[in-house]
Structures are given as C-alpha cells and as structure tokens.
Backbone as numpy.savetxt, mean C-alpha at the origin, in Angstrom:
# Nx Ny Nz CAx CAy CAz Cx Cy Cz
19.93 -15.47 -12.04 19.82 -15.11 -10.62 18.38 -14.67 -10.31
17.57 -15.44 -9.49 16.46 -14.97 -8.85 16.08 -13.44 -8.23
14.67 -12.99 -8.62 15.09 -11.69 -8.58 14.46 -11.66 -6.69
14.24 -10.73 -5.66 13.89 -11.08 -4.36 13.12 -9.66 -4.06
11.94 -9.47 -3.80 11.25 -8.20 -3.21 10.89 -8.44 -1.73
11.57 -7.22 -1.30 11.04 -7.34 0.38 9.71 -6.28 0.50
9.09 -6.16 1.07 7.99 -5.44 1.16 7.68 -5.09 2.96
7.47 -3.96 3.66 6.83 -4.01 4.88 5.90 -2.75 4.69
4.93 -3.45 5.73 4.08 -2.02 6.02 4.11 -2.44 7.71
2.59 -1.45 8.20 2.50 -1.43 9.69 2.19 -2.34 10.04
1.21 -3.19 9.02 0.83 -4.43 9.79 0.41 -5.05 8.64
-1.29 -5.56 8.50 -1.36 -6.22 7.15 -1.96 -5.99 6.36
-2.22 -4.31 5.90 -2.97 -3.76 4.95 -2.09 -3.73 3.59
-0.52 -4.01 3.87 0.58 -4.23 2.56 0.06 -5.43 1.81
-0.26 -6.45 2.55 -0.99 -7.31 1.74 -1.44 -7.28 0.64
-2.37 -5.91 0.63 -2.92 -6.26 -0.99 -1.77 -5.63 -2.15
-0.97 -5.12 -1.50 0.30 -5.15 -2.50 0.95 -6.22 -2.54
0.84 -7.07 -1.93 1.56 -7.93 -2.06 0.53 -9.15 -3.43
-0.59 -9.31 -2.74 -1.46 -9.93 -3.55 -1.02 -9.62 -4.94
-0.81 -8.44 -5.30 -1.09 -7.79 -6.89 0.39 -8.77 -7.36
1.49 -8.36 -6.40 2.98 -8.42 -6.61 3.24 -9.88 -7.10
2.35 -10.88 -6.35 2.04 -12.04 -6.47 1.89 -12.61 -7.79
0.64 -11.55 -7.82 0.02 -12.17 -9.06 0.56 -11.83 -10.82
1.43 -10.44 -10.61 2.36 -9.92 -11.60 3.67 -10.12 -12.09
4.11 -11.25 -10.47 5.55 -11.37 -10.83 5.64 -12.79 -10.13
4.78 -13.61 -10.65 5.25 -15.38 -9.87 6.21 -15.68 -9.65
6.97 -15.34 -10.71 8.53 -16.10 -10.61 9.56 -15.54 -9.46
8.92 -14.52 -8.86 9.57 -13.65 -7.87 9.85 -13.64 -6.64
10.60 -13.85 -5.92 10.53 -14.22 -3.98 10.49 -12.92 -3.52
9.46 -13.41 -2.40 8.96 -12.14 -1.79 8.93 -12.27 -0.48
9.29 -11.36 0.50 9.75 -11.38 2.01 8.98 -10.44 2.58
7.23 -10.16 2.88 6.65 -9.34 3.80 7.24 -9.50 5.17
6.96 -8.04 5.47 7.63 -7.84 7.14 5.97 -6.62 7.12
5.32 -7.53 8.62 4.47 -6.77 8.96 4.40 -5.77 10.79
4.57 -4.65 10.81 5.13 -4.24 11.93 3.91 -4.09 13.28
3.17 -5.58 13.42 2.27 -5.57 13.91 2.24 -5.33 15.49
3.95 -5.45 16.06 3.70 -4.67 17.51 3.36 -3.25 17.35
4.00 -2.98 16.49 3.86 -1.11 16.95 2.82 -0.68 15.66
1.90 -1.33 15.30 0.91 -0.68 14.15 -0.43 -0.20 15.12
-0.82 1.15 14.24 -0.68 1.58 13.22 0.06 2.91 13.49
1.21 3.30 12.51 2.05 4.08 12.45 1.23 5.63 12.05
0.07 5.31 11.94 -0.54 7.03 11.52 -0.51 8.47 12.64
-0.56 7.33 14.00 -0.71 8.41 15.10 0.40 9.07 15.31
1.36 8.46 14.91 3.08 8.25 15.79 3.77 10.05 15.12
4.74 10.07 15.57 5.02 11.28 14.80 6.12 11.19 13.84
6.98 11.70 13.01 7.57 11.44 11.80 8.76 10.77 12.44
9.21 11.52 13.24 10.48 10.92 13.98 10.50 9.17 13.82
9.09 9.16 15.06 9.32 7.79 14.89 9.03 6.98 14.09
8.32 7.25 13.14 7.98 6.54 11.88 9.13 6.20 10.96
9.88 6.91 11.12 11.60 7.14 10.08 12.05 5.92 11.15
11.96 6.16 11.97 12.97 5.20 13.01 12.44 3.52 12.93
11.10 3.49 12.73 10.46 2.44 12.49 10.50 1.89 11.22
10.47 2.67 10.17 10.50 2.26 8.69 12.48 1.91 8.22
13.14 2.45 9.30 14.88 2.79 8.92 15.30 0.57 9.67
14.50 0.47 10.48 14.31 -1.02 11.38 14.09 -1.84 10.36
12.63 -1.35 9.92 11.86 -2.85 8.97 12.91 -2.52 7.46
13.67 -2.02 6.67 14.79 -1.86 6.31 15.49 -3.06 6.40
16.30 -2.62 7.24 17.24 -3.80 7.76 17.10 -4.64 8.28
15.90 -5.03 8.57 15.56 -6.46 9.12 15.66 -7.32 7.27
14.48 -6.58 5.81 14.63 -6.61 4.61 15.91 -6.96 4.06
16.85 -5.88 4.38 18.30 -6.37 3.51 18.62 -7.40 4.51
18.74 -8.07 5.39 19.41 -8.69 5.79 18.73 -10.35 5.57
17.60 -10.37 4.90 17.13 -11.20 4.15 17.23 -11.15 2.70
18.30 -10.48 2.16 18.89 -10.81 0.72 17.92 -9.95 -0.05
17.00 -8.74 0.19 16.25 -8.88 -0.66 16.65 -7.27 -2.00
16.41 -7.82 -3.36 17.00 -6.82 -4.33 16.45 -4.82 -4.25
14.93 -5.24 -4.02 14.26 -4.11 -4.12 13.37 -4.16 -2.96
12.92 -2.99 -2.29 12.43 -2.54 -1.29 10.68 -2.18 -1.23
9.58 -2.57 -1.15 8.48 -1.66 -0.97 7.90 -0.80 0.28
7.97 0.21 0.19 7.11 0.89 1.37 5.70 0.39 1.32
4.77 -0.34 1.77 3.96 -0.63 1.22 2.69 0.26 2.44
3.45 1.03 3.26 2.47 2.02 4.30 2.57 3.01 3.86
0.96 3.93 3.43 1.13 5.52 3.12 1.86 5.93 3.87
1.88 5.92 5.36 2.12 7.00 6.54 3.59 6.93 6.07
4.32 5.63 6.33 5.72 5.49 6.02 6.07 5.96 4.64
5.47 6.34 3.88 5.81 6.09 2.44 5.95 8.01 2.49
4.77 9.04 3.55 5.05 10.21 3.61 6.07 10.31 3.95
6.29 10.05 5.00 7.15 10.29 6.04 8.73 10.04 6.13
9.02 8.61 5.64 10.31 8.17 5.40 10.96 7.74 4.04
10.48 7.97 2.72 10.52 7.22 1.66 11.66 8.65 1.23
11.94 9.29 1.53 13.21 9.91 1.17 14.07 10.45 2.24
14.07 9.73 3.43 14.95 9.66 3.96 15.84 8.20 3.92
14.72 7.73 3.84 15.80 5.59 3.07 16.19 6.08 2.16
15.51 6.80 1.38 16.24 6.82 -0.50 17.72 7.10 -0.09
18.25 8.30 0.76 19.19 8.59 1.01 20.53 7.59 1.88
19.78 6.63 2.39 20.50 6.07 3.44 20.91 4.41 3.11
19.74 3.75 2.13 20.24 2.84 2.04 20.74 2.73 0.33
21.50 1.87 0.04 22.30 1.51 -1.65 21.12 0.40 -2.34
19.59 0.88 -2.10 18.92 -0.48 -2.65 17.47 0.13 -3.49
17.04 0.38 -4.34 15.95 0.83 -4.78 14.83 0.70 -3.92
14.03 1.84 -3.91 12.85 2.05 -2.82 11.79 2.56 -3.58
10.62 1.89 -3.24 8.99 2.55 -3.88 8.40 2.49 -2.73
7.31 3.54 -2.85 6.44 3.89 -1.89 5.29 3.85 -2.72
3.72 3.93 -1.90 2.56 3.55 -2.30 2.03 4.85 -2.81
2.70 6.16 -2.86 1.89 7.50 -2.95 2.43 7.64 -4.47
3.77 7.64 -4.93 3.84 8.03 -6.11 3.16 7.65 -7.52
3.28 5.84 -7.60 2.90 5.62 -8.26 0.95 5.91 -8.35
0.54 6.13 -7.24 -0.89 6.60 -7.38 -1.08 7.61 -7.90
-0.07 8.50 -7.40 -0.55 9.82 -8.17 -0.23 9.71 -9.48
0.72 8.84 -9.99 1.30 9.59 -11.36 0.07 8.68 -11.97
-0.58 7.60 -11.86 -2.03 6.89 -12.35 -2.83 7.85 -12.42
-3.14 8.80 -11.19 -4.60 9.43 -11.46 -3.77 10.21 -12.61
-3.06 11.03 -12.51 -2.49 12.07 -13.23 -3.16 11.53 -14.65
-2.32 10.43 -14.93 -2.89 9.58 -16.30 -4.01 9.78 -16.33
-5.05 9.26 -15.45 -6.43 9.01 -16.04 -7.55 9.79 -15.79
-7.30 10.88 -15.08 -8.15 12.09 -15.15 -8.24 12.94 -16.16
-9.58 13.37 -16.25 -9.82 13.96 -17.63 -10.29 15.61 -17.43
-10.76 16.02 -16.24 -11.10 17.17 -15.37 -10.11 17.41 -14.89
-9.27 17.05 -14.31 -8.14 17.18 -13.69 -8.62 17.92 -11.97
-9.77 16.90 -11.62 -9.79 16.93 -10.35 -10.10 15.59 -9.69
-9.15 15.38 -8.96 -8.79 14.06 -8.29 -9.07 14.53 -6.72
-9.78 13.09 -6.58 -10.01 12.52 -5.07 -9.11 11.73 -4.21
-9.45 11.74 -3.22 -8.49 11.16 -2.34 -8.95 10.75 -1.13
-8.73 8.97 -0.77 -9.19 8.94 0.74 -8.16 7.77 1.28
-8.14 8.10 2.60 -7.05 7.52 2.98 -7.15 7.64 4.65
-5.97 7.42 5.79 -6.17 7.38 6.67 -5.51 8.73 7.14
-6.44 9.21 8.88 -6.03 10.66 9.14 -4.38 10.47 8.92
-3.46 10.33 9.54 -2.24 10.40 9.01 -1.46 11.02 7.69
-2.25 10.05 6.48 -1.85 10.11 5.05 -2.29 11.08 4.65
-3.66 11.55 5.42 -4.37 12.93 4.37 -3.50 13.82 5.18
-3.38 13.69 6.17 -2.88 15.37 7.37 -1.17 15.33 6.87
-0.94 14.56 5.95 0.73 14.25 5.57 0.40 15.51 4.58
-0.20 15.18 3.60 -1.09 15.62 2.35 0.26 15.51 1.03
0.31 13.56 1.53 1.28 13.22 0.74 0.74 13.54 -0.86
-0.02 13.00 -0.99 -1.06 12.63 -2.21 -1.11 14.14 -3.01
-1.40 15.32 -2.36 -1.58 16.65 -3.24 -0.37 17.32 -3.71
0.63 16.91 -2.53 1.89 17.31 -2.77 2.66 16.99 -4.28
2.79 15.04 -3.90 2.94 14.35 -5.44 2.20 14.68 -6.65
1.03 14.97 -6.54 0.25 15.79 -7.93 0.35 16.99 -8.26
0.45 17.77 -7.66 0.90 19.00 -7.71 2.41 19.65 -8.38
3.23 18.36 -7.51 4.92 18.33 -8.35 4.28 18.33 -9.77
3.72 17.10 -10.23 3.49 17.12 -11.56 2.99 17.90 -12.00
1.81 17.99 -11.95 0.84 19.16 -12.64 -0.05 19.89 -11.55
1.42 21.23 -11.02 -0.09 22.14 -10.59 -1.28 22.63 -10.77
-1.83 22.23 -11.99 -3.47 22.51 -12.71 -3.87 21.87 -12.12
-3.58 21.05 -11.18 -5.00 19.65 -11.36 -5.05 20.26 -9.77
-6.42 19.81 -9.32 -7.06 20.51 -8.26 -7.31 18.83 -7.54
-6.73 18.87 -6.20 -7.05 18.02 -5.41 -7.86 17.68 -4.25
-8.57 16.79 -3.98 -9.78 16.71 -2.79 -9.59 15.88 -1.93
-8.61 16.21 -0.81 -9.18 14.87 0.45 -10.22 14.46 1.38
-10.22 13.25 1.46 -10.92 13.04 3.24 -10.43 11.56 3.69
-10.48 11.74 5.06 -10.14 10.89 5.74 -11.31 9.73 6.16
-10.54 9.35 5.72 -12.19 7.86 6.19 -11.33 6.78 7.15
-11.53 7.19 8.88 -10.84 6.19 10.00 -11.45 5.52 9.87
-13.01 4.91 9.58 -13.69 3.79 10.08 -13.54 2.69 9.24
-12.81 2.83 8.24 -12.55 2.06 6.81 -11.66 0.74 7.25
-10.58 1.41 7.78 -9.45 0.24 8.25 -9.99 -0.87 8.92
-10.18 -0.63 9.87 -11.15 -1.56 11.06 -12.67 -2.70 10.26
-13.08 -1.78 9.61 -14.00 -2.07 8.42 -13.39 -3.80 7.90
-12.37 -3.03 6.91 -12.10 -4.22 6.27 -11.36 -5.45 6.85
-10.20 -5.31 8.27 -9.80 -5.98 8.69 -10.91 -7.21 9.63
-11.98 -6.62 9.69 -12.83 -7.60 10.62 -13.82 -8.52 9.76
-13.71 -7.52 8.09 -14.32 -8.57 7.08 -15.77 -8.10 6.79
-16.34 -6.91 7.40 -17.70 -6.32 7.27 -17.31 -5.74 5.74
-16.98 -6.57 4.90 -17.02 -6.09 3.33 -18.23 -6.09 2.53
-19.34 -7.14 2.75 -20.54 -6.43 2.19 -21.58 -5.73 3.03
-21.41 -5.82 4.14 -22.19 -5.16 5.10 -23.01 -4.11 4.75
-24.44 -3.36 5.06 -25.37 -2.64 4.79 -24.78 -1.12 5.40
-24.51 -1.57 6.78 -23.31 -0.57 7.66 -22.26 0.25 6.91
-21.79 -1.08 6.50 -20.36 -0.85 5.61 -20.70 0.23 4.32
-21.66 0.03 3.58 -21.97 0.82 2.49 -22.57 2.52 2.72
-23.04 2.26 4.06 -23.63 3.90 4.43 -22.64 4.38 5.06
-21.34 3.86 5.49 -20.70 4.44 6.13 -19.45 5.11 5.09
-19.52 4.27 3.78 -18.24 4.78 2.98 -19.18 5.43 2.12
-20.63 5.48 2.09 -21.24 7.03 0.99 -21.05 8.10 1.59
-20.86 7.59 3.22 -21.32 9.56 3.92 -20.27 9.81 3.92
-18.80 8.72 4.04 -17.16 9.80 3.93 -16.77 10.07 2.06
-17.44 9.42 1.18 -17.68 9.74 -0.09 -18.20 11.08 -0.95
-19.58 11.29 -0.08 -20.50 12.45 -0.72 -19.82 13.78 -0.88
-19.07 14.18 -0.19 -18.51 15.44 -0.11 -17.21 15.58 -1.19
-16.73 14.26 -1.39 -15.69 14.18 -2.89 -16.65 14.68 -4.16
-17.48 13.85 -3.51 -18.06 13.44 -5.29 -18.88 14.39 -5.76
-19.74 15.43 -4.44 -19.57 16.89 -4.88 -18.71 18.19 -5.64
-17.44 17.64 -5.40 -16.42 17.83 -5.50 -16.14 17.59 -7.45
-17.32 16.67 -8.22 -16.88 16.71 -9.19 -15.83 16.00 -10.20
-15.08 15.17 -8.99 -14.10 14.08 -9.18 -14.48 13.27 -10.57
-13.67 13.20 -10.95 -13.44 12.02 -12.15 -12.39 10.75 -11.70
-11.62 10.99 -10.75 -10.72 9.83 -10.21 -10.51 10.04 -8.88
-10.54 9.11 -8.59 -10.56 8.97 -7.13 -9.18 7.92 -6.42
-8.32 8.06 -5.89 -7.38 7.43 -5.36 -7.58 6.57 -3.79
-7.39 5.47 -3.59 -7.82 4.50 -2.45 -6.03 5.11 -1.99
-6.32 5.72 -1.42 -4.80 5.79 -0.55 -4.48 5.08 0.54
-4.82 4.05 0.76 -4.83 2.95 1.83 -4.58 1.86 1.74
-3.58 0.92 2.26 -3.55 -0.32 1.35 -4.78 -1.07 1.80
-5.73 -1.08 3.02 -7.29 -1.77 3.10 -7.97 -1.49 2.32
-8.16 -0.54 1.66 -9.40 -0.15 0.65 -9.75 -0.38 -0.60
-8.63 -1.50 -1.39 -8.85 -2.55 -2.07 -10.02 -3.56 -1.48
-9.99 -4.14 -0.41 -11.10 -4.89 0.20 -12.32 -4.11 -0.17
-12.38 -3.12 -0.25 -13.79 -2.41 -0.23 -14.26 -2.02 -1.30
-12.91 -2.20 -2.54 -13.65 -1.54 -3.44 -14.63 -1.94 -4.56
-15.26 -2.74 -4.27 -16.77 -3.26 -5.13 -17.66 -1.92 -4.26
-17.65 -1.79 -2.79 -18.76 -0.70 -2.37 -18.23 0.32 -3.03
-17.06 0.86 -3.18 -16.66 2.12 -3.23 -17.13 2.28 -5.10
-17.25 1.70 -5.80 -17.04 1.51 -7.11 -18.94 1.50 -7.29
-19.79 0.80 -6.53 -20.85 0.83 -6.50 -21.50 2.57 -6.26
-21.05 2.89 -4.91 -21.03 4.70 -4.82 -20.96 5.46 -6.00
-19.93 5.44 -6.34 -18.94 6.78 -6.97 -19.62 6.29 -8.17
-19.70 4.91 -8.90 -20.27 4.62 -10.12 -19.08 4.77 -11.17
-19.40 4.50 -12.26 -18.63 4.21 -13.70 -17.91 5.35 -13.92
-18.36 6.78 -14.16 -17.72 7.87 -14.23 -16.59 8.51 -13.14
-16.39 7.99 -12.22 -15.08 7.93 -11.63 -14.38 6.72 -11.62
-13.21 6.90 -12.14 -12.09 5.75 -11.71 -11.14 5.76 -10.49
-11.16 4.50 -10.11 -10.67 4.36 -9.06 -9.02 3.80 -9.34
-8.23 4.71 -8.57 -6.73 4.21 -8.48 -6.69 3.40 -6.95
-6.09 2.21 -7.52 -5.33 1.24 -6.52 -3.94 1.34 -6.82
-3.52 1.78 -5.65 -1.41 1.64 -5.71 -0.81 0.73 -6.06
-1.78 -0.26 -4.99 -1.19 -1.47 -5.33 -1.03 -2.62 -7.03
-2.03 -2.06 -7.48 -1.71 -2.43 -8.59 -0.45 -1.79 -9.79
-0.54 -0.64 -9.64 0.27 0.29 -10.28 1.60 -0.07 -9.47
1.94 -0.21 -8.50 3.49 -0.83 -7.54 4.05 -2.03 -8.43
3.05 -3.01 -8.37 3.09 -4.15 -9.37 3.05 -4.18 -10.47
3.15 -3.07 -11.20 3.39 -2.36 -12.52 4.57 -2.18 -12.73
4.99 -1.11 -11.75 6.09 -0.42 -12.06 7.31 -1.30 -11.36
7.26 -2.72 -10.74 8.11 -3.57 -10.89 8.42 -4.49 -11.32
7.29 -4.83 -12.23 7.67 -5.59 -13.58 8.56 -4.61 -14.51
8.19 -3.73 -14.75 9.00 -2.92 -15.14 10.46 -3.23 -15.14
10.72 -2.55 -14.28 12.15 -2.62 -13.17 12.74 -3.67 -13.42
12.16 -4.97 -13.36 12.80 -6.01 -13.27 13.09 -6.61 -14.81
12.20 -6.30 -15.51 12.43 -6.83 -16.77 13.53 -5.89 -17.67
13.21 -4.48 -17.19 14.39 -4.12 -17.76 15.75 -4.17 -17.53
16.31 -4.92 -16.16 17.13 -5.51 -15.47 17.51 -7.02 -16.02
16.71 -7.43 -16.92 16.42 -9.02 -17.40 16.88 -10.03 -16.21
15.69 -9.62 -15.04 15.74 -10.48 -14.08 14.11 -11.43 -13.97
13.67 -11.22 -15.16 12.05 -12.19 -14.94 12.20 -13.24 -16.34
13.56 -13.74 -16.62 13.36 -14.94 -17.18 13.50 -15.83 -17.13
13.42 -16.36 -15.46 12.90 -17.22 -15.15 11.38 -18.35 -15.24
10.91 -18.42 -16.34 9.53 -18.72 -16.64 8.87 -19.90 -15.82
9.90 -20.79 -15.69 9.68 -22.18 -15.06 9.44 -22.26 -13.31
10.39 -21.03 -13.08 10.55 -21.17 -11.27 9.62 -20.11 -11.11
8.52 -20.65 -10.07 7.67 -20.22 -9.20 8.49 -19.26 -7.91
7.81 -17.91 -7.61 8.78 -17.83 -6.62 8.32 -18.34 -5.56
9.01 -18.08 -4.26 8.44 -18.49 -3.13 8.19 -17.62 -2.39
7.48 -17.42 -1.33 6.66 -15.99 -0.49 6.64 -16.73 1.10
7.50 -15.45 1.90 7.39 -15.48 3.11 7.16 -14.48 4.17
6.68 -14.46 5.51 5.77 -14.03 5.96 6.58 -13.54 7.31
6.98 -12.75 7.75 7.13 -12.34 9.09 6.27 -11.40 9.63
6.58 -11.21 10.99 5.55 -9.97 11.47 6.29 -10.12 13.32
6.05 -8.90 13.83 6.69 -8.63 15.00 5.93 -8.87 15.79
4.80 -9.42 15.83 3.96 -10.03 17.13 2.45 -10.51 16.05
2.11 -11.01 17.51 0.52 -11.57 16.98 0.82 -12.38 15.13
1.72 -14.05 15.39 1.50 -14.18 14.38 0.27 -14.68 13.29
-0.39 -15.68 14.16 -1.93 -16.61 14.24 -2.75 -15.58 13.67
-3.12 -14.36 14.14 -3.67 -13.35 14.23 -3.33 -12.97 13.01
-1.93 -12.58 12.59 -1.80 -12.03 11.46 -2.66 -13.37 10.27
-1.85 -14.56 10.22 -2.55 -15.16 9.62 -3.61 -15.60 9.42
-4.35 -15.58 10.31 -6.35 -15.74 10.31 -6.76 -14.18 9.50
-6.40 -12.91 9.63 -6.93 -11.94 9.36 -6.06 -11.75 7.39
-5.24 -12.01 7.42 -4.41 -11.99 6.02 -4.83 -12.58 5.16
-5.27 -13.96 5.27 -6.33 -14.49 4.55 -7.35 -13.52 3.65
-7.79 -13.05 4.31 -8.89 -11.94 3.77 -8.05 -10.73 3.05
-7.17 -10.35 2.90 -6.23 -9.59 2.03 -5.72 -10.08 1.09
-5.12 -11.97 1.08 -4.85 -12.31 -0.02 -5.86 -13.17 -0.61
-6.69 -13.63 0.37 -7.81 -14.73 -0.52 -7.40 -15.91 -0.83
-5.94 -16.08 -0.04 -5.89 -17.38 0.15 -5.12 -17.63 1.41
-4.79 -19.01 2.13 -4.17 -19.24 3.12 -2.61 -18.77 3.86
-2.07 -18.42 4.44 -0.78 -18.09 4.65 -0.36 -19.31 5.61
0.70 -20.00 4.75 0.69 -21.32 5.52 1.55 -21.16 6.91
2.58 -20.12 7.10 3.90 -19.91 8.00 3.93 -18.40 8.26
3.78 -18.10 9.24 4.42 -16.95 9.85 5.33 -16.45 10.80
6.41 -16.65 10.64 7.49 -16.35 11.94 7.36 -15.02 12.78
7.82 -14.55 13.71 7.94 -13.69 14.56 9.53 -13.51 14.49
9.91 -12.04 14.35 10.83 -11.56 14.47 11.35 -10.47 15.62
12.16 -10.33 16.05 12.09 -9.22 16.97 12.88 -8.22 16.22
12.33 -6.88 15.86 12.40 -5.68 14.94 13.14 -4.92 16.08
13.56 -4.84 16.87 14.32 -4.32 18.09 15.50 -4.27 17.69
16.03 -5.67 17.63 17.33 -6.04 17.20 17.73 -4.96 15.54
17.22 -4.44 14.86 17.59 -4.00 13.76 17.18 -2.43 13.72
C-alpha cells in the first residue's frame, strides 16, 4: 500500500519542505495545499489560525492522505495541538523537530532564532527548547523583510546580504553556536545567511529534519518498500494559481506542471 503525505502551509514557503520530502521519500505521494487566499497567517490571531489550519485539515484527509504536515511556523504555534487532539491522523509541525536538531547540535547551549514577527511573538521555538533542556539559553529576532526577499527571488542581491547581516548582528553577539531558520523561506537564503554567521554556527533547517523524521515514521511502519514506484506530487492552493506556480518554481527548482484551485470554504 502506497504511503500518501499531505502537507499545507499559508501559501508557498511549505515548499521547501516539501522539496526536502521529495527528495527523501520518492516513492511517496504527496498532496500540498497552499492557503494562498488568506496568507500570511502571522498577523491573524490564534482563533483564526486554528480555524484556518482545522479547514486545510480536511480539505488533506479528504484526499486520502496517511500523515499530516504543518508546514507553517505560525500554524504549527498556534494549532499543532489542537489538531493533535481533534483529528485520528499523525501530525508534525515545523518547530519541534528544529528545536530538538539545535538541541543536538549545540555545543554552548545558546541557540538562535529567526523567523517571522508572528513565530518569534508565539515564542514557539524557546518554549520547545526549554521543555527539553532549560539550560540552554535562547535568542530571537524577527526578520519581516526576509519573506518578501525570497519570494521575489532577490537571493543573491547586495541589498539582500546587508539586510540579513543587520537582522543577524545582534544574534551573533549573542554568541550563538546554532542558529535555527524558523521560516519555511529562509532555506532560499541560506548560502547569505551561512556566508554571515560563517562555519562556527550551524544552521538548522526544519525542513530537512521533517524529512527525517518521516522517513522514519514510515519505514518503521514498512510503508517505503516500494523501490520501483515513483511517487506522484500534487499541487492545490486557494487562489492565485499561475502565480503560485511561476513563484514555486523558485522553492522547488523545478517546474510545477498543474495547480488546481480549491475552495477551502467548503471544509
């Protein structure tokens, strides 16, 4: 039996989870839902974010799919244990597995953090490290100009690089040895960000670690022995589909051949 991951975020910064998911689990069908009428969910308040994340849900199960990704910080603060409770289907969010990475790979046990106002003012990220190991001392900041940044493609830009040292400098004062991209855009960026901070900080991507911890999952389920079947990957989003697909490109680095429009109302 084919194994099926649904994945949504606000719009198409899930992408690069998806990219990783792609590239970790071929044999796997995968169903993004991008919630591009009502993105970005950072401003909104929890209420409606639960109400929005409880939608893209069930739009997911009702496309067959086995396991669930939150693939939005904001949603992943905000609603990732109120689904745990509500639906019968395994759920990951983008904050845990980051933290329990830096946790791993810090050696100071002071970790960085940047992400969007939302995710830091959640202060999902200190909370989850802290459960683990209250020793470790945590540092946020919010970097808004980042998103916009990478979605328009100013990835090597001169702009681009002075603008992520000056929301940088005040971490890295800070002493950091790891640093967490709490955003699913900030994969796009991170050759600048890695250029900044330099060799002596490591950088956590969620998205890679998500795509970790569902190979995992699945293999210990003995649902990835399928070797031969490729999975197949499909694309919805609640408005602006063209749009989604001209700009997604640049998240996965390659073409998105189909994108349907759904109406997220109905669910």
């Amino acid at each position: 039996m084919k194994a099926k991951i649904g994945i949504f975020d606000s719009g198409i910064g899930g992408l690069t989870v998806a990219a990783q998911i792609f590239k970790r689990l071929p044999q796997v069908d995968v169903i993004y839902f991008g919630d591009t009428a009502r993105y970005p969910y950072g401003p909104r308040s929890d209420e409606i974010v639960r109400k929005f994340s409880f939608q893209n849900v069930r739009f997911l199960l009702s496309e067959k799919v086995d396991f669930i990704v939150v693939a939005c910080n904001t949603a992943s603060a905000f609603a990732l244990k109120s689904l745990k409770k509500e639906f019968d289907i395994p759920l990951l969010g983008v904050v845990e597995p980051g933290a329990k990475a830096a946790i791993k790979y810090t050696k100071n046990k002071r970790i960085g953090v940047i992400g969007t106002v939302g995710t830091i003012s959640s202060s999902s990220y200190p909370k989850a490290i802290k459960k683990i190991d209250g020793s470790i001392k945590v540092f946020a900041r919010a970097c808004p100009l980042l998103v916009a940044l990478a979605e328009e493609g100013h990835i090597n830009r001169k702009a681009t690089y002075l603008i992520v040292k000056d929301y940088l400098k005040p971490l890295m004062r800070k002493d950091i040895d790891t640093l967490i991209l709490g955003c699913t855009h900030y994969p796009l960026l991170k050759k600048i960000i890695s250029q900044i901070v330099g060799k002596k900080i490591k950088l956590v991507d969620s998205a890679r670690e998500i795509a970790s911890e569902l190979k995992k999952h699945f293999q210990e389920k003995g649902r990835l022995n399928q070797r031969k079947y490729k999975g197949e990957h499909f694309f919805f989003v609640s408005d602006a589909p063209e749009k989604f697909a001209e700009v997604g490109e640049r998240f996965l680095g390659k073409k998105i051949p189909k994108v349907k429009k759904t109406n997220i109302e109905n669910y």
